[in-house]
N, C-alpha and C positions, 0 to 999 in steps of 0.2 A: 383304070381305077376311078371309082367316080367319087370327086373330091366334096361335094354337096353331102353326101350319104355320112360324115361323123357332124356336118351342122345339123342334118334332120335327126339325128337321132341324139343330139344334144336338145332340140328341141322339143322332140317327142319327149323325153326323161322330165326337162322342166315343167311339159302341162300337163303330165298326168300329176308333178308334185304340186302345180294348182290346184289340180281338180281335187286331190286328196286330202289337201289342207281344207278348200273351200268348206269338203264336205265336213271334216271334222270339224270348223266353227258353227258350220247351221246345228250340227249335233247337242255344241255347247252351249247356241243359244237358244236352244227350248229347253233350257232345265227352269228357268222361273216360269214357261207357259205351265209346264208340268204340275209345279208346285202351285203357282198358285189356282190352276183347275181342283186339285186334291184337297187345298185349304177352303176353295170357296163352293164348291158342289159339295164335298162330305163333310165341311165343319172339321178336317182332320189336322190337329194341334200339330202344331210347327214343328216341335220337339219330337215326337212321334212319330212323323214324318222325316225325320233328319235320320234317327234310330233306325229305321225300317230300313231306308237307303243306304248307310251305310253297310248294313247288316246284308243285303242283297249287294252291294260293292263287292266287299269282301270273300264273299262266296264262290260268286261270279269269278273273280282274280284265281282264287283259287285253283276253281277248274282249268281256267286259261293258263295258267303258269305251269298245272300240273299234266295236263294236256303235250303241251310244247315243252317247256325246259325244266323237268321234275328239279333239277338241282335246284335253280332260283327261289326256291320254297326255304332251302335253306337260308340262315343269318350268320355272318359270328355274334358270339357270347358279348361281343364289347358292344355292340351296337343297339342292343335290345334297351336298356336305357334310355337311351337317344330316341329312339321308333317311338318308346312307350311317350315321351314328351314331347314326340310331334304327333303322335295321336291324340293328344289331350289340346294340343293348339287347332288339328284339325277337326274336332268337336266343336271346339270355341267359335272356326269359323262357319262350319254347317247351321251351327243352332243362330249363331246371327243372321246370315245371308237368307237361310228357309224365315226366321222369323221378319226379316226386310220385305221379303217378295208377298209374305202376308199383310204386313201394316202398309207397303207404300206400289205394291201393285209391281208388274214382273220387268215392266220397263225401267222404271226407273229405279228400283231393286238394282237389275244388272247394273246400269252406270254408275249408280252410287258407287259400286263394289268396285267401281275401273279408278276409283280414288285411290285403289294400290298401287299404281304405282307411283304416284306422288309419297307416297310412305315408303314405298320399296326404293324408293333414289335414294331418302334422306337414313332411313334404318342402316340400306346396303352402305352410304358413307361412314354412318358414325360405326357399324359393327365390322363392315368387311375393308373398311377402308380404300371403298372404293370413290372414283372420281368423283367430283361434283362442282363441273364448271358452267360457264354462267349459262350457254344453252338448257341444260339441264334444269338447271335453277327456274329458266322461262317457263321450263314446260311442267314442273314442280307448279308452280303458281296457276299456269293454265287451267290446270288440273282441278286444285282448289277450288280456282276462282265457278270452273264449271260446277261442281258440286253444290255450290249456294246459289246456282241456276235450277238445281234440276232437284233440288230437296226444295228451292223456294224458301230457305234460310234465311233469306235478304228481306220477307216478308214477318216482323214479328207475329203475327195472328197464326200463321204456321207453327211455329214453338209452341201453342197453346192450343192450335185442333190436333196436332200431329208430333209433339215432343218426344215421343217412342221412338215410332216410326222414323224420324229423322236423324235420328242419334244412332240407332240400329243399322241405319244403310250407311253411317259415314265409320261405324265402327267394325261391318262388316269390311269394308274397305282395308284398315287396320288390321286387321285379322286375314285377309286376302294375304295380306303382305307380309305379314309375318310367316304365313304356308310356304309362301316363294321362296323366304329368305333360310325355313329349315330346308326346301329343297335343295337350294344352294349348298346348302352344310352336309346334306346327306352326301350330294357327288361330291363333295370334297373327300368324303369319307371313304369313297370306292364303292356304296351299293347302289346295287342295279335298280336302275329307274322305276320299272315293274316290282320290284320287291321291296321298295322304297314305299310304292301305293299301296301294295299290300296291308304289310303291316302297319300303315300309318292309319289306313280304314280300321282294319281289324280291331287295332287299340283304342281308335274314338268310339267303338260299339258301345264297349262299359259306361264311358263315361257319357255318353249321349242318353243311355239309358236310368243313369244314377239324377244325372238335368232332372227328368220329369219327375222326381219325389220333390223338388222345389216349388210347385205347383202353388203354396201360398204364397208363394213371396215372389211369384211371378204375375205379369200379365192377364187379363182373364182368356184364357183360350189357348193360351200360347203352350202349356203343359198335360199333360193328364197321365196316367199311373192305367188307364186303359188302354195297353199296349197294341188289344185287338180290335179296335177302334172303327175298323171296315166291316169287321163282322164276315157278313155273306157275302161283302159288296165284292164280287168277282171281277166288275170290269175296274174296279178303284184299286185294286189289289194286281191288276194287269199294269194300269198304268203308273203305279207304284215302283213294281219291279224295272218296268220298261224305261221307266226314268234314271234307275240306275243302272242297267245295263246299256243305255243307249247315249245318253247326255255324260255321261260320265267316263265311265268303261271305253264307247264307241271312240265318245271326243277326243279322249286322251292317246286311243289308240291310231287312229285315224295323224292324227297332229306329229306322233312320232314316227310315224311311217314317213311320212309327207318329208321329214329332216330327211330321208335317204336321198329325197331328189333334189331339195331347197335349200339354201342357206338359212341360217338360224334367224339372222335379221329378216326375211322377206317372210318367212312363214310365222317369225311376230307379226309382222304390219297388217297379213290377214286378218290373222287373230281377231286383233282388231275391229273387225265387221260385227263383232259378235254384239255389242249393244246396237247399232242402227236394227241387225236381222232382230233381236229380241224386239226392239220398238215396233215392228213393222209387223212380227206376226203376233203382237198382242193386239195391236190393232184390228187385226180382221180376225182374229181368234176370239178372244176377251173381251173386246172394244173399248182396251183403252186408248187414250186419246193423250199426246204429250202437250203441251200447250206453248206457246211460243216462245218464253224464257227457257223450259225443259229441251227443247231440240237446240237452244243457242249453246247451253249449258251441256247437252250431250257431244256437238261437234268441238268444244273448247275440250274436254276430258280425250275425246277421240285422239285431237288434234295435240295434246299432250306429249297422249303415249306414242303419237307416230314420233316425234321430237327428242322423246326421251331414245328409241329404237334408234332412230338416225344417232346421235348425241352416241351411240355407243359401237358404230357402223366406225368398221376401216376408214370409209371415203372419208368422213368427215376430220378423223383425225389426221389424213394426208391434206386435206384442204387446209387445214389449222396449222400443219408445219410447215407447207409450202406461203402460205399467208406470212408466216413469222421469220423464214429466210428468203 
């Protein structure tokens, strides 16, 4: 019997769940290349853009759930409530995060947005009563402190070229994390992951689409009530769909798969990657360019969320009770 043969195929199991998590973060980080290629070649309002996406999400799930497991289409009657008001937070967070990656560019869009989980520490204590000890706390503040690196907050003159734009990435953030924390509530509730996203796309369609009659009392550009906004444009309407089938659909898919091989903590910390890969191919996609307090301020937020992951790791809490007796 050859005793190497259950370590290699322990190993073999672990790098393909690298390789399938990896792939799922690159996935997840070309959804600001996407968006903001759409906002800045077609002029195509944020809002409009959010509606489109979701509306190809949803569809897309669709087929895939009806495809594989027709039951999962089903809900109970109790839970449609709940769906319909996490659909309405995940509108809240599309129409910020797409309106972010238009005012402050796809880099620094994404980081702002990783200010959730300095929200999601502090929300998950005060709503789920979950921990919140002083690691945690450091990498809370890390977090912060990164986002007034990489908004350039620390800069009054900023608040006054870019006061939108600023406020919109630190609120997308906010809105990230309140997504997280109905996630969390859905699986408490018993629905299935998949039919969780479903219905939470499906029911931000209305309300993403109702956003754009706000259109005076909005931003100039950010709305419009011209739904078909691409018109002909074939190849805008390709990478439209592909955005949400691919950044979205793919990412999420790809990420849960990857749990069959990974533990939950390790295929977090990947995750992770996903604003350096967004910086890097805005770079040579885009050209943008981060500027020296932006990349201080993107590894301080990185370096957060690795902290807050640890902070909620086994190891760490055997470390703390063996420290204490």
């Amino acid at each position: 019997m050859d005793i190497a043969a259950p370590d290699m195929k322990k190993t073999s199991s672990l790098t393909r769940g690298y390789l399938i998590c990896l792939a799922g973060t690159i996935l997840w980080s070309t959804t600001g290349i996407f968006i903001r290629y759409l906002t800045e070649t077609y002029r195509l309002p944020p809002l409009v853009l959010a509606f489109w996406r979701d509306l190809f999400v949803a569809f897309g799930l669709v087929m895939v759930i009806a495809s594989l497991k027709p039951a999962r289409l089903r809900v109970d009657r109790k839970h449609i409530l709940f769906l319909i008001f996490f659909g309405f937070e995940l509108s809240l967070f599309n129409s910020l995060w797409t309106i972010s990656v238009a005012l402050n560019g796809a880099a620094v869009a994404t980081v702002l947005a990783y200010s959730s989980a300095a929200f999601t520490a502090v929300l998950g204590w005060r709503l789920f009563s979950e921990s919140l000890g002083v690691l945690k706390i450091f990498a809370v503040t890390l977090s912060l402190i990164g986002c007034i690196f990489v908004s350039g907050a620390y800069d009054l003159s900023v608040w006054q070229g870019n006061p939108v734009g600023v406020a919109t990435g630190l609120l997308s953030g906010l809105a990230f994390a309140g997504y997280s924390l109905m996630g969390k509530a859905a699986s408490r509730r018993g629905i299935y992951p998949w039919t969780t996203m479903l219905y939470s796309f499906a029911f931000a369609v209305p309300f993403l689409f109702s956003y754009n009659f706000f259109k005076p009392w909005l931003p100039v550009g950010v709305a419009s009530t011209n739904f078909f906004w691409l018109g002909g444009a074939l190849v805008g309407w390709l990478i439209l769909f592909i955005l949400a089938v691919g950044p979205t659909i793919g990412g999420y898919g790809l990420y849960t798969l990857s749990l069959t091989y990974l533990p939950a903590s390790v295929a977090n910390l990947i995750a992770t990657l996903e604003p350096a890969m967004t910086a890097v191919m805005a770079y040579f996609l885009l050209g943008e360019i981060l500027t020296g307090p932006q990349w201080v301020g993107s590894l301080l937020i990185i370096g957060g969320v690795i902290m807050l992951r640890l902070s909620e790791g086994n190891g760490f809490h055997r470390w703390h009770w063996l420290r204490e007796h």
